[in-house]
Structure formats: C-alpha cells, structure tokens
N, C-alpha and C positions, 0 to 999 in steps of 0.2 A: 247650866251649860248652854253654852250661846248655837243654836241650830242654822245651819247654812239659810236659810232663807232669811234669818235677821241680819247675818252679816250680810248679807247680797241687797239689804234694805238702806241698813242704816251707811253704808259705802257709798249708797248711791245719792243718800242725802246733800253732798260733795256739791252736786248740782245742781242747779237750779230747777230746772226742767222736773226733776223727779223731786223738788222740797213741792211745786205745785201741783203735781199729780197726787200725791201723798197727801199732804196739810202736812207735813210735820217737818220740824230743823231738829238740829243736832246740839246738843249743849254740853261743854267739859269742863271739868273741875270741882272741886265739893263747895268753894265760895258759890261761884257763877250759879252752878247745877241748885243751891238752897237758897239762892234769889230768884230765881225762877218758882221754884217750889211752895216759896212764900208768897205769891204774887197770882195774880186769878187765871194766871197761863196753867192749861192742862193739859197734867203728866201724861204721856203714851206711855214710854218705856222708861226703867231705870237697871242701868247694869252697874255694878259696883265689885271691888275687891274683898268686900268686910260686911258685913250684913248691917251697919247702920241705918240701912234704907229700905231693911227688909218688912217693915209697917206697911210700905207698899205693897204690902200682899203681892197678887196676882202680876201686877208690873214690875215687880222686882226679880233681877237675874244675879246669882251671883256668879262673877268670873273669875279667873288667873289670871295673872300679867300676859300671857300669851295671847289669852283671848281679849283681853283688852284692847293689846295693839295690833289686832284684827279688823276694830274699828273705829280708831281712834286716828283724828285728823294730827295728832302730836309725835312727835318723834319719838319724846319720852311721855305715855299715856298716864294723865293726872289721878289716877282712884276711884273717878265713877265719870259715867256717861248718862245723859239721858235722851231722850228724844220726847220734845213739847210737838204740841199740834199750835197753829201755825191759827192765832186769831182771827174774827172777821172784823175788817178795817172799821174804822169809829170816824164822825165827823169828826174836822175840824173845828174849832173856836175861832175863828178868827177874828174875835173882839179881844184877842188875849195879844202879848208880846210872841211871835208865828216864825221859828227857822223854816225856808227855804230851801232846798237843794236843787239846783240846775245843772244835773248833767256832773256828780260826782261819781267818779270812776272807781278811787282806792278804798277797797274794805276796810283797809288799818283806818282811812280819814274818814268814811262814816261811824266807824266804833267810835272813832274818837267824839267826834262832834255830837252822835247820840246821848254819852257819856258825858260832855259839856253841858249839853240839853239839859239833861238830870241835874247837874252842879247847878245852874243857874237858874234854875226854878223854872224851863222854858219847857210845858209840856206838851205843845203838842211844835209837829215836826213835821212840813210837808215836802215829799222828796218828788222831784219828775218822774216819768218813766220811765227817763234813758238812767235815771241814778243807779249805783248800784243794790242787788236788795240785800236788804235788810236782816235777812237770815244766812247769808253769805257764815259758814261757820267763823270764818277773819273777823268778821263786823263783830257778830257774836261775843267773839272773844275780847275782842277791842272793847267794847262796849260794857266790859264787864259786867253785866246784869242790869245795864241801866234801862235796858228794852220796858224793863216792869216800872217804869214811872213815866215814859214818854212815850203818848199818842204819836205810832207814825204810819204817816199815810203817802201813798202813791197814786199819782192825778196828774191831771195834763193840765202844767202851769199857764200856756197858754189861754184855757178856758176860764181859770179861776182866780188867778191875780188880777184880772181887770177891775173884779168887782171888790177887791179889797183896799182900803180908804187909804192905807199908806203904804207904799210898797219904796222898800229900803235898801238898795241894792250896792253890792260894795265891788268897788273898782280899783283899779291904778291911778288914775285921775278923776276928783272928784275933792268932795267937801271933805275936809280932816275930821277924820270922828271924835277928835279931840277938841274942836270948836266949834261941834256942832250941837244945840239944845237939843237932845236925844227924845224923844218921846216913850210912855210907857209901856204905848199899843202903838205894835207894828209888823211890818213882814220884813224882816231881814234875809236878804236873797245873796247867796253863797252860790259861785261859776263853779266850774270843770275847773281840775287842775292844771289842764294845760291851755285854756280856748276862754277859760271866765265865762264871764254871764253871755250866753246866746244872742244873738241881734235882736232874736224873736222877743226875748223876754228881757233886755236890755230897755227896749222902747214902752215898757209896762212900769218904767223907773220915774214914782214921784221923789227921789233925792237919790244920790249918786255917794255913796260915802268911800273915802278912800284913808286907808292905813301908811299916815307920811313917814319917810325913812332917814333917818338921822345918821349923823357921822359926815367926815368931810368929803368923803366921795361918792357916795349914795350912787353906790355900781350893782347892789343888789337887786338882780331880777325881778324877784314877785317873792309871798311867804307862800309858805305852806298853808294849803284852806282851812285845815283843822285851827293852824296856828291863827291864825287871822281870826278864825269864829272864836276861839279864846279872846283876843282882844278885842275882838267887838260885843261880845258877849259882856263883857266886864265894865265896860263904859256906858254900853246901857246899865248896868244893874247895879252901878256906883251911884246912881240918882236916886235908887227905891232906898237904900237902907238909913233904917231909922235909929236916930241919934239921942 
C-alpha cells in the first residue's frame, strides 16, 4: 500500500527541481520500466499491479489501479511505476561520431533524438544547459528506454566545442548533407526549435550542413529537429555499413 509520503515523493518528481534534490526520475510502463532494470541504472522504487516485480524485495510495492493513478504521469496508468536514481554524468568520447544539442526545448524531441542516438549506433550525446533534461518524464517516455545505451551529458558548449576537431552544425543554408563526403568522427550540432543554432555556437562551425527541400515550391518552413537528426543521422551512417 502506497503511504502518503511516497505519493508526495514520487508527484513531485514531475519537476525538475525536486528529480535534483532527490537523484531520482520516474519511469512507466513494464517495457520501458525492464530496460531500465536490465541496464546498470539503480532501482529506488518499484510499484506494480501484479507481483512480477516482487524479487525486488524491499523495493517492491504492490498497488490497485487507484493507487497507481495517484502517481502516475498517464492518464491511463500502464501496470508498474518505478523510480531510478538519476546517474553520475560520464565523460564524453569525443573521438567518436558526438550529437550536440543547442538549446532543445521539446521533451517529445529529445526522447526522440535520444532514441535515434540508440538506432544509430551514436553513444554518446552532449546536450547544452539551456537543453531540456533528460529525465523530463516526456523525454523518458519518448525515449523509450534508450537512456541505457547513450551517454548523455550536460556542459557549456561554448567551453567544449572549440577544442573538438570537427564540429558539424546543421542549418537552413549551408552545404547539402547529401553532397557532402560525410566524415566518420564528428560533432553534429542540432539548434532550438524555434532560433536554431545560437550565434555563440554558430561561430564554433567547421562546416554548415543543411537539409535541401524538394518539390516545386519549396514553401516549407524548417523540419522538425528530431526529424532532421533522423536524416542526418542516416547519411552519416549510410557510409559505415559493410557490404
């Protein structure tokens, strides 16, 4: 039975402020929740409908629907909840192929591109500070479990892209990433979705890549960032596969 001060815990995980006071985020669903479980993230809490989970001993709670969606970020609460503690950040590689984030706002677009990261063999992942984080329960979800294969880190790109050897940054005007000999190592640097890449970190750009737009009126705005790191993600890694 779930005791008022856990619900008053894990509610408050919601925010951010209280995921860093704490060390811990929120994880739903019996997929997402047993990729986490499989992966070197550790269990705080586990509350479930069924006792599947009840090997967890002492961390296991078992609840009713009722109590579930007491703390459940879902409208319809998925079967088990758990709450992970909240890792300590890992270097960078940055001799490896390196996503960027400058200044991404929407959690659906960092689960997503986390979740690309994973697809694409791109482990590690560095996001600015103004990004949004990465335990955001949205991201979370988006992201469907991909947190446990990609290193991601939070750093003041200003400080650390200067000293990185290629930095790749993708624009509206710039070189077509489809004519461009793609390299294997690099920092592919992803803007805001509404402002793109900063002036600050604009000017940190050894090549400008831009995603050209087809059809006879080519009236379309801009893509979506997530959508875009899919296609640039792909063009780089259309060079590595072995035939």
């Amino acid at each position: 039975m779930l005791t008022k001060s856990q619900i008053k815990l894990i509610t408050s995980l919601k925010q951010k402020k209280f995921r860093t006071q704490h060390q811990l985020f929120v994880v739903e669903g019996i997929k997402v929740v047993e990729e986490f479980l499989n992966s070197e993230y550790e269990l705080d809490a586990i509350f479930a409908l069924d006792d599947r989970f009840s090997h967890y001993n002492q961390k296991f709670t078992l609840v009713d629907s009722k109590e579930l969606a007491k703390i459940s970020g879902f409208s319809t609460p998925n079967k088990v909840l758990a709450t992970f503690k909240i890792p300590k950040l890992q270097a960078i590689d940055w001799s490896s192929l390196v996503v960027a984030l400058d200044g991404v706002n929407d959690p659906g677009n960092l689960g997503t591109i986390i979740r690309l990261c994973d697809w694409f063999g791109i482990e590690n992942l560095a996001c600015s500070e103004e990004t949004v984080d990465c335990y955001n329960p949205k991201v979370v979800q988006a992201s469907m479990g991909s947190h446990t294969r990609v290193n991601i880190s939070y750093l003041d790109l200003k400080k650390t892209l200067p000293s990185a050897s290629n930095c790749m940054g993708t624009f509206m005007e710039g070189v077509s990433v489809y004519e461009q000999n793609l390299p294997k190592t690099a920092v592919i640097v992803l803007g805001n979705e509404a402002n793109g890449i900063s002036k600050e970190i604009e000017g940190l750009m050894h090549t400008r890549l831009s995603i050209p737009r087809f059809g006879k009126l080519k009236q379309t705005e801009s893509l979506n960032v997530a959508n875009a790191a899919a296609i640039i993600l792909s063009e780089f890694k259309k060079n590595t596969i072995e035939t």
